[in-house]
C-alpha positions as a LaTeX table, in Angstrom:
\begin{tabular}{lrrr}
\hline
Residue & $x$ (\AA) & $y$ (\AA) & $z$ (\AA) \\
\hline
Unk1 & 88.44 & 108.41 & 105.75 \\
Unk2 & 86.26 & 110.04 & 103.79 \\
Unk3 & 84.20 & 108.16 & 101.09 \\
Unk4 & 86.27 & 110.18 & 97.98 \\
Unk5 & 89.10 & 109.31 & 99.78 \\
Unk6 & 88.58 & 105.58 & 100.25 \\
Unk7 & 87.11 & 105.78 & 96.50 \\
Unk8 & 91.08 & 107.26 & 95.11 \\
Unk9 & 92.64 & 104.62 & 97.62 \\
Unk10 & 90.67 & 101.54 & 96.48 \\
Unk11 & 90.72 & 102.59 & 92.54 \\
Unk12 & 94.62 & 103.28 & 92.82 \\
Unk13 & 95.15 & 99.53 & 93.92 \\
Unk14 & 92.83 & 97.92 & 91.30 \\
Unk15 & 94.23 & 99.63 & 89.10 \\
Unk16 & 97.53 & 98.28 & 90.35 \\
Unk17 & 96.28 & 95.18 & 89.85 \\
Unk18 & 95.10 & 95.13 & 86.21 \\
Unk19 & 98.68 & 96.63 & 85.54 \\
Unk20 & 100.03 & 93.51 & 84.10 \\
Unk21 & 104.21 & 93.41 & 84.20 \\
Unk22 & 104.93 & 90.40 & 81.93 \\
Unk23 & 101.12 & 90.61 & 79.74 \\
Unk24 & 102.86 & 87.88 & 77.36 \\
Unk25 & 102.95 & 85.29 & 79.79 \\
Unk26 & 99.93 & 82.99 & 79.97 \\
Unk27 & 97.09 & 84.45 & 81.99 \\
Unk28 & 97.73 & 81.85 & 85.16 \\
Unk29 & 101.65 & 83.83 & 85.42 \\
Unk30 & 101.08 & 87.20 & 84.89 \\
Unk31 & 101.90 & 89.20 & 87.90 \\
Unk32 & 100.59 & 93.18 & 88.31 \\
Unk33 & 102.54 & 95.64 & 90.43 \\
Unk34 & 100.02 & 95.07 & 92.94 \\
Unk35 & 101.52 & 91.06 & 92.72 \\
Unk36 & 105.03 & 92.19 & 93.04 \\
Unk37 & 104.43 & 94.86 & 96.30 \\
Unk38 & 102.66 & 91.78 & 97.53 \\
Unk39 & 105.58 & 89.81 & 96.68 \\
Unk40 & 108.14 & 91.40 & 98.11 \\
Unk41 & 106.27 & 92.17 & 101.19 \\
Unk42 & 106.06 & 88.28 & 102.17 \\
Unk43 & 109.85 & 87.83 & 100.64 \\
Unk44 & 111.08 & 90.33 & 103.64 \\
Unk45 & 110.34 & 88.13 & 105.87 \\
Unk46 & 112.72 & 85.32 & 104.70 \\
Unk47 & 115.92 & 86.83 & 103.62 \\
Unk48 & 118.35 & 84.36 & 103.60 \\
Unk49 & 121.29 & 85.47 & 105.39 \\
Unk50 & 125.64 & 84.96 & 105.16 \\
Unk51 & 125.30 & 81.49 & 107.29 \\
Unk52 & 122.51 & 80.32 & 105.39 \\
Unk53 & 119.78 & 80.68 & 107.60 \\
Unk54 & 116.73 & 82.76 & 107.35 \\
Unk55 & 115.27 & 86.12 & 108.98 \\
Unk56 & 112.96 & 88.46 & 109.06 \\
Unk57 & 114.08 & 91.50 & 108.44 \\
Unk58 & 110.91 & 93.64 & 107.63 \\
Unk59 & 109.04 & 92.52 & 111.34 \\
Unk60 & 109.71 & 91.61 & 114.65 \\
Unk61 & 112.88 & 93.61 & 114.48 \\
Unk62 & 114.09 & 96.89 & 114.47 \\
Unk63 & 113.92 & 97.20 & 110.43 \\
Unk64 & 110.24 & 97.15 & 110.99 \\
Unk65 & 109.51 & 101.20 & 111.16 \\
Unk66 & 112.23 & 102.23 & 108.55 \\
Unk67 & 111.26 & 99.29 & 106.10 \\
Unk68 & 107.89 & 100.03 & 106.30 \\
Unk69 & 107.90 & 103.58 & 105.64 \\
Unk70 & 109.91 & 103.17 & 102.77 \\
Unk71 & 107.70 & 99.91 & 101.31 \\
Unk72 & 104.47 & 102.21 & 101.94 \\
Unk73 & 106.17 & 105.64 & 100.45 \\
Unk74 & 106.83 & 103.51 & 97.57 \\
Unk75 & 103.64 & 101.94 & 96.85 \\
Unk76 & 102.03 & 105.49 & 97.81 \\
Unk77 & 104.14 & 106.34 & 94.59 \\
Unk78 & 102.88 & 103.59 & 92.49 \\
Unk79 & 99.32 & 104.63 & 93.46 \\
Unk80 & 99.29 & 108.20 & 93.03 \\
Unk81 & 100.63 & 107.43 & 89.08 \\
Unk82 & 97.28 & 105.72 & 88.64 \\
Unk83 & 95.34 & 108.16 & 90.78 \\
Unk84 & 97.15 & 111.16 & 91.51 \\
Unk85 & 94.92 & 112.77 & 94.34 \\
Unk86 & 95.53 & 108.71 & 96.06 \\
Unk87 & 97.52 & 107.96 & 99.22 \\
Unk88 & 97.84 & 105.57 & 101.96 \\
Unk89 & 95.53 & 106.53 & 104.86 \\
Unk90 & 96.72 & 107.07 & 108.44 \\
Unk91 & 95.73 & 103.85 & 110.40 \\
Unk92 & 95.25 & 104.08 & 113.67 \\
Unk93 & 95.98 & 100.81 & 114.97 \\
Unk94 & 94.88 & 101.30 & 118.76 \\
Unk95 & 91.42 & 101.69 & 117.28 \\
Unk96 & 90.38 & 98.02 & 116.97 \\
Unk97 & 86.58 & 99.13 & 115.74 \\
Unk98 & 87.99 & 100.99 & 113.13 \\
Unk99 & 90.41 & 98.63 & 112.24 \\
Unk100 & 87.22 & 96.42 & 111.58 \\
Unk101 & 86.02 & 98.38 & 108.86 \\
Unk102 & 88.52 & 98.13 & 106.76 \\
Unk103 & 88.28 & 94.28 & 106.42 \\
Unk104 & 84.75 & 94.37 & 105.10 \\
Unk105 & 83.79 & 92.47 & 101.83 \\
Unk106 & 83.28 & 95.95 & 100.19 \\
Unk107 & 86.65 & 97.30 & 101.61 \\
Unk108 & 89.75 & 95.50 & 101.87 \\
Unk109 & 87.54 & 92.11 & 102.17 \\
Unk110 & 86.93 & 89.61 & 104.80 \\
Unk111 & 89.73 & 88.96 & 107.80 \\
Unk112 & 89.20 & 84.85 & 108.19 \\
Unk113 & 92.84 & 83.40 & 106.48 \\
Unk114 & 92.96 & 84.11 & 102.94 \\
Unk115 & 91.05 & 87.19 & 101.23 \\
Unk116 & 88.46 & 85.34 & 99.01 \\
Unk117 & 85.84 & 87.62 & 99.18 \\
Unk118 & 86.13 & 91.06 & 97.77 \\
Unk119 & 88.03 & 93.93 & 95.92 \\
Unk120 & 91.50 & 92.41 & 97.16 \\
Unk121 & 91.04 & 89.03 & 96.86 \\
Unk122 & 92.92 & 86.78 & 94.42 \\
Unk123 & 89.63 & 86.02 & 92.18 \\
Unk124 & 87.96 & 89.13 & 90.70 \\
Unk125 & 85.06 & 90.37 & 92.01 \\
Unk126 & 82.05 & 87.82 & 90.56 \\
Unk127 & 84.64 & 84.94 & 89.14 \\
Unk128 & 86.33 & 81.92 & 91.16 \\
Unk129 & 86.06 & 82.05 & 95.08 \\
Unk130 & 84.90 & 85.57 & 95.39 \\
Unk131 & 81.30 & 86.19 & 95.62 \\
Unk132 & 81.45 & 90.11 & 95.78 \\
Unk133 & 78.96 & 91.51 & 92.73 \\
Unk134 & 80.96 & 94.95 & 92.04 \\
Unk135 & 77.56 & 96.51 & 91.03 \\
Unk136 & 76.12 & 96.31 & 94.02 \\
\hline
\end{tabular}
């Protein structure tokens, strides 16, 4: 990806996040759009179905392709009203190296649990947890 590219991708989804859907709320229950694609990406995986029971219909199953494309065409479309020249890069997941770039402090931040450090993390960059100094 190039680094113009990367820079539309990552500026799309803060932006995403400092779009604020309920801003009347107090500050600890505001949710962004970034929030709710977060949301309902986790909330896939336990729909509750007619017997009562749970499943998972966004992985492990054969909704995972058509869910997917249709969860990432969407939040392409979310993006690109931020950032119009934005989108969601190819990721080539056979290429485990590469795959390791993207969960870099500076990128999509650190891959150990939780994201605490970074861009992406719940804490801004500089406050709480996350010890990433965005002018650096």
């Amino acid at each position: 990806m190039k680094k113009k590219d990367w820079g539309n991708f990552a500026k799309a989804l803060i932006l995403l996040k400092a779009d604020i859907l309920n801003p009347e709320d107090p500050e600890d229950e505001q949710i962004s759009v970034y929030d709710l694609f977060n949301a309902i990406h986790i909330g896939i995986r336990r729909v509750r179905t007619p017997d009562r029971s749970t499943t998972n219909m966004g992985h492990n199953s054969a909704g995972f392709c058509p869910w997917h494309r249709e969860f990432l065409l969407r939040l392409e479309k979310e993006m690109q009203k931020k950032v119009p020249s934005s989108f969601i890069p190819y990721w080539d997941w056979t290429d485990h190296q590469g795959i390791a770039k993207l969960f870099t402090k500076k990128r999509l931040g650190e891959r150990s649990g939780p994201i605490v450090n970074g861009y992406f993390a719940f804490d801004a960059p500089g406050t709480g947890a996350n010890t990433l100094n965005p002018s650096s």
